[in-house]
N, C-alpha and C positions, 0 to 999 in steps of 0.2 A: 325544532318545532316547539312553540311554547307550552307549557307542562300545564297539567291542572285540567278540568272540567271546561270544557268551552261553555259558555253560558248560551250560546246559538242554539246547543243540542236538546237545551229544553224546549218542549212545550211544541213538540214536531208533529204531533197525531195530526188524525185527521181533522176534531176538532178545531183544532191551530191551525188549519188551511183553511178552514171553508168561512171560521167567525173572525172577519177580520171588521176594518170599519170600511165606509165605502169610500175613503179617501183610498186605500191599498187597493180594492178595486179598481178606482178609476185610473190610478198609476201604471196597474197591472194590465186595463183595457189598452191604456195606451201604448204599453210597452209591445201588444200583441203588434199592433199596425207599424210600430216602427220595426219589428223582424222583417215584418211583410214586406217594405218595401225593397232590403235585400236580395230577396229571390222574387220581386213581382215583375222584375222584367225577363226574368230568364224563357218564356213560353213565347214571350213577344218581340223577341229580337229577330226573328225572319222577317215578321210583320214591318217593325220598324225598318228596317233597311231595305223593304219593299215600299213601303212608302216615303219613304226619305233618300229612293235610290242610290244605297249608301253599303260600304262592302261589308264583309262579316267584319274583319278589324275595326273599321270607321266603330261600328256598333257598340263591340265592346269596350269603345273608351267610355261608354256609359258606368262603365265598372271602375275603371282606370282613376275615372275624375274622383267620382264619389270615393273609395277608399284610399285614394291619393290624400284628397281633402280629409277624409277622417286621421291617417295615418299623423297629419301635422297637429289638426286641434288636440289630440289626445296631451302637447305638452298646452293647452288652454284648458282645457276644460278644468280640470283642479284646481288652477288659477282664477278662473273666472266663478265655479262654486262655492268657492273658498272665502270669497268677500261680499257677492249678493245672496246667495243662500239655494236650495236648492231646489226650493216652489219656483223663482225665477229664473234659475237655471235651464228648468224643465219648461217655461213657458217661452222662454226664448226660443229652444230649440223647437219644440212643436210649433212656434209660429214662424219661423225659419223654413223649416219641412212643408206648411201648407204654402207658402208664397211661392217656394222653386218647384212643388211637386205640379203645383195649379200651372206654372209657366210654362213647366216642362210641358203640360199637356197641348201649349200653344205652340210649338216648337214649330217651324218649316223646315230646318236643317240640319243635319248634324250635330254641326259645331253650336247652335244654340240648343239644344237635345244633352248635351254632353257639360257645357257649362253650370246650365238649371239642374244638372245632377251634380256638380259640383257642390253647388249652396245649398241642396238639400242633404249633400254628407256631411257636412257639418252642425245642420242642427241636428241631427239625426244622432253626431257625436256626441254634442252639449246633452240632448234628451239620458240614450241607453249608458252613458258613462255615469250618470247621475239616478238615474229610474229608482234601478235595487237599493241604494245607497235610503231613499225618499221612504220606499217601499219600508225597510227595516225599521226606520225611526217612528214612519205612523202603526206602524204594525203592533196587533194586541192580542195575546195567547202565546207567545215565542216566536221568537227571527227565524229560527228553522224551517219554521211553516212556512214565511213569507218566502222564504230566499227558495224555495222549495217552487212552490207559488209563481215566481216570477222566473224559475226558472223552465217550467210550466208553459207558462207564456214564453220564450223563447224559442220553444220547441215549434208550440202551435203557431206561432208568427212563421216560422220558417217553413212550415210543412204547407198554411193556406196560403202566403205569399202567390207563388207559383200559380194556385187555383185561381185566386182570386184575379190574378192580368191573364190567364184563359177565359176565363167567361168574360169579361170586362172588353179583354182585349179581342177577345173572337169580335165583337162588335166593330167595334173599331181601337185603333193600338193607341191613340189616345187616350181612351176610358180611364184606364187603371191608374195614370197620373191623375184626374180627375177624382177618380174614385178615394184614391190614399189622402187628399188635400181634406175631402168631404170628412172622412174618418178622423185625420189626426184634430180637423177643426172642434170635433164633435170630443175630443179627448182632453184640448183646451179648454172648452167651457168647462167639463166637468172637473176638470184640475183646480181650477181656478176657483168653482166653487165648495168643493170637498175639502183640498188640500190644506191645509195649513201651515204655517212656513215652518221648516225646521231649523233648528238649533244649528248655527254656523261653529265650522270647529276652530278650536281654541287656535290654532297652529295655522297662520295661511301658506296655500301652498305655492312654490315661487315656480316659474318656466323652466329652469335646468334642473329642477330635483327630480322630475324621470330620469335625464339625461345620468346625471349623477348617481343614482340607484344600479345605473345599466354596470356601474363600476364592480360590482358585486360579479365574482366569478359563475355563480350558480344561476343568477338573476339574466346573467348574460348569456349562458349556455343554452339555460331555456328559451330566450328571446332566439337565436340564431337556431335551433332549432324547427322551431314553429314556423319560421321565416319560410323556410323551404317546405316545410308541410300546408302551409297557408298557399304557395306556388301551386303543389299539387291538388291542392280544395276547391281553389277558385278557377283551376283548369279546367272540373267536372261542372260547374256552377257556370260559370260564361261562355266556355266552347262548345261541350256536346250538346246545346241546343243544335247547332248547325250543323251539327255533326249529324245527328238525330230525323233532324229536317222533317218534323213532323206538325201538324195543325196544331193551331192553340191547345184547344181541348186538351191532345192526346198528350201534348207534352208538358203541361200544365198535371195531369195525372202522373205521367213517368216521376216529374219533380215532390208532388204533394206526397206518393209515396215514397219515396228520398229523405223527403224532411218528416215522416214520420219514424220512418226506421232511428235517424238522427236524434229526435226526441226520444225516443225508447231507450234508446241506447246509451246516449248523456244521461238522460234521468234514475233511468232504471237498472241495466247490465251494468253499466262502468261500478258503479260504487260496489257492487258484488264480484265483480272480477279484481277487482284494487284489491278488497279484503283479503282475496285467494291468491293471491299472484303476486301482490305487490305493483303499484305505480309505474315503475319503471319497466316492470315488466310487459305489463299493457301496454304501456305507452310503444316501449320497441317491435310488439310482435304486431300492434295495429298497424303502423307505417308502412312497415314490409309488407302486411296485407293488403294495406291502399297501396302501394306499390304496384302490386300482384294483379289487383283488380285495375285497375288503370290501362296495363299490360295487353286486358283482357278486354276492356272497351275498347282500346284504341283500333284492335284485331281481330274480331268477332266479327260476326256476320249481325245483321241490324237487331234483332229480337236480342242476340246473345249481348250489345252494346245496352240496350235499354235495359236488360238485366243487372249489368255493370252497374249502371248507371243509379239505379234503388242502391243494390247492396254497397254502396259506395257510402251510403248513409249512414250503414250503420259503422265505420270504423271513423269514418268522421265526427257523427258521435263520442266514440270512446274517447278520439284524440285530443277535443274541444275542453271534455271532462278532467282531461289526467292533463294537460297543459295549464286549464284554471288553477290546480293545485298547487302546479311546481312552479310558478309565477306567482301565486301569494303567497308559498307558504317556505319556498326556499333560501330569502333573504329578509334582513332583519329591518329593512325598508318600512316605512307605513304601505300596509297594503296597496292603497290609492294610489300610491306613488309610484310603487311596484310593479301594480297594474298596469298605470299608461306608460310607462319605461317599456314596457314589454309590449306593450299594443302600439307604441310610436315605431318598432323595428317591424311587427308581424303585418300590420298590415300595407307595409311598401309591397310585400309580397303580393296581396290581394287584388291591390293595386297594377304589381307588372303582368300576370299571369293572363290578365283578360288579352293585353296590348301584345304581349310577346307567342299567343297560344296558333291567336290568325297568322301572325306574321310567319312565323315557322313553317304554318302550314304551305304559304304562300311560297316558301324560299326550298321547299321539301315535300312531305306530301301528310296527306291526312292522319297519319301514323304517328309523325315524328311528335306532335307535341302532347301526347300520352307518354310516349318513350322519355320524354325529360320529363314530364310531370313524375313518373316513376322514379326517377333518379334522383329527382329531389326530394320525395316521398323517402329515399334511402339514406339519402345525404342528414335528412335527418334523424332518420333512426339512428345511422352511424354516431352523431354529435351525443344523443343519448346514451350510448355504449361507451364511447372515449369518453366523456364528461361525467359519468356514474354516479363520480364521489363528490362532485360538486353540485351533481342533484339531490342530493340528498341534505337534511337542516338537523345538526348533532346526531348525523348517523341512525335516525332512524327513518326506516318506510314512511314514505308518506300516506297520510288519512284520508280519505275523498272529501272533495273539498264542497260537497252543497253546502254546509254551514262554516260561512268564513266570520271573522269576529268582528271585522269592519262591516260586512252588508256590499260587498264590492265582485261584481262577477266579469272574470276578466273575458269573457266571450264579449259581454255588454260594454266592458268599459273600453 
């Protein structure tokens, strides 16, 4: 871990989050909507495949495409940062986002439903790999605030996500693609007029230097970890809708408290349990507990599932928080690069889990794809256990990671 004072750690008060300029604003506005679109289909995926008479599997390639597509740009985006800048970075990607979010809403079938979320994970990539990076550089009072700030907004993206395609989508299941194109458009203008271009860094970054980072024994341990913890995330996030089988509304709620717990948890408990515990520690006994709880939704009776299903948030949470650390801070990488090396392997995971959760069920029964979402929940705790020492950067604990030194949040990138 590098030595000395992080210069991130100044200037974190509250102060330093609230007086920023409105250029971190509007980056921070935006950044809320692009969480959202994450979990904003989870409430409407009955809906969709009632109107698109289309099975629960068919559904979740909605999931499939879009972090499929993100899983690849993660080696572009630093590439593509790195030579236009990241005011245009960010406006490529938001205006990527309102063209496939707006198509999606025109969708007749499936396979065009599933496409139009394709090209919306990718700007989607382009935007939150770049957001905090933006955020940092315009930001005035200390980065700690910002990176605090925006990670704030990740939380609240992911917790209204959900609400937001319930009400939208109680209407009709089209709204909430509608809705999210209206939002991201209205994040455009203000970027556009706020922002300011930032300062291109000195070093560009080439397509194999994720790949080439992944070379790092530690950097890779952590990557194949979260692979399988990313399996069990996006099992709770794209199957117990169906599972759940409940009105917008109601599952729109079970979700929004989910992603609050999640936000709590990331922003708040993790970094006090790190201090007490230690990193590794967390990180091992969270997994086994999503594990545990998995176990427990997939076998419960419906209220005891919908229970699951919240408290599932908060070790997701933790696990989000103690992964951002040991992906920026365990290899001598530039963070950036670190990052999407580690986000090119995690999310194939997020990617298979929608596609392989139906299918299981389908070959099995409604049980089974808990029971392996559980198993991979373990699979990587175990990688954590076996790999110890090469989680850790010159043998010590790692620090919680809200202030990184680059401005790079590996949930976002």
């Amino acid at each position: 871990m590098r030595q000395g004072k992080d210069p991130l750690d100044e200037g974190a008060g509250a102060g330093g989050l609230l007086r920023q300029p409105k250029a971190v604003w509007a980056t921070a506005g935006a950044s809320v909507v692009a969480f959202m679109g994450i979990g904003l289909v989870d409430p409407i995926l009955p809906s969709i495949a009632k109107g698109l008479d289309a099975t629960p599997s068919q559904v979740s390639l909605l999931f499939t495409s879009y972090f499929l597509i993100t899983a690849v740009a993660m080696l572009v985006t630093g590439f593509v940062s790195s030579r236009i800048g990241g005011k245009k970075t960010l406006l490529a990607g938001l205006a990527l986002v309102v063209v496939f979010a707006a198509l999606a809403g025109t969708s007749n079938s499936v396979g065009e439903l599933v496409g139009f979320r394709a090209g919306w994970g990718l700007g989607n990539a382009l935007f939150v790999s770049t957001a905090l990076a933006v955020i940092v550089g315009a930001a005035a009072g200390g980065s700690a605030a910002a990176i605090l700030l925006y990670e704030s907004a990740l939380g609240l993206g992911m917790a209204c996500g959900p609400l937001l395609g319930a009400i939208l989508g109680d209407m009709k299941w089209r709204y909430p693609f509608f809705g999210t194109a209206v939002l991201m458009a209205i994040g455009f203008i203000a970027i556009t007029a706020l922002l300011k271009e930032q300062p291109k860094p000195a070093r560009k970054t080439s397509l194999l230097d994720p790949i080439k980072a992944l070379g790092h024994g530690g950097l890779a341990s952590a990557a194949a970890s979260a692979f399988f913890y990313n399996y069990a995330f996006f099992t709770v996030l794209a199957f117990t809708p169906f599972v759940l089988n409940m009105s917008p509304y109601k599952s729109g709620g079970v979700f929004f408290a989910w992603g609050v717990l999640l936000a709590v948890f990331s922003v708040l408990v993790a970094p006090r349990l790190q201090e007490r515990f230690g990193s590794l520690k967390v990180l091992g006994g969270s997994l086994v507990l999503l594990a545990a709880d998995l176990i427990v939704l997939g076998y419960g009776n419906h209220a005891t599932a919908v229970a699951a299903t919240i408290a599932s948030g908060a070790f997701i949470g933790l696990n989000n928080t103690v992964f951002t650390e040991l992906a920026l801070g365990v290899s001598d990488a530039p963070r950036p690069v670190a990052s999407a090396g580690y986000n090119f392997v995690r999310w194939f995971a997020a990617a298979a889990a929608p596609y392989f959760a139906p299918k299981i069920e389908e070959w099995s029964n409604i049980h089974i794809p808990f029971v392996v979402a559980a198993v991979a929940a373990v699979l990587g705790a175990l990688i954590v256990w076996v790999r110890r020492a090469s989680l850790t950067h010159e043998a010590e604990e790692l620090r919680p990671a809200h202030a990184t030194e680059d401005g790079v949040s590996v949930f976002a990138n």
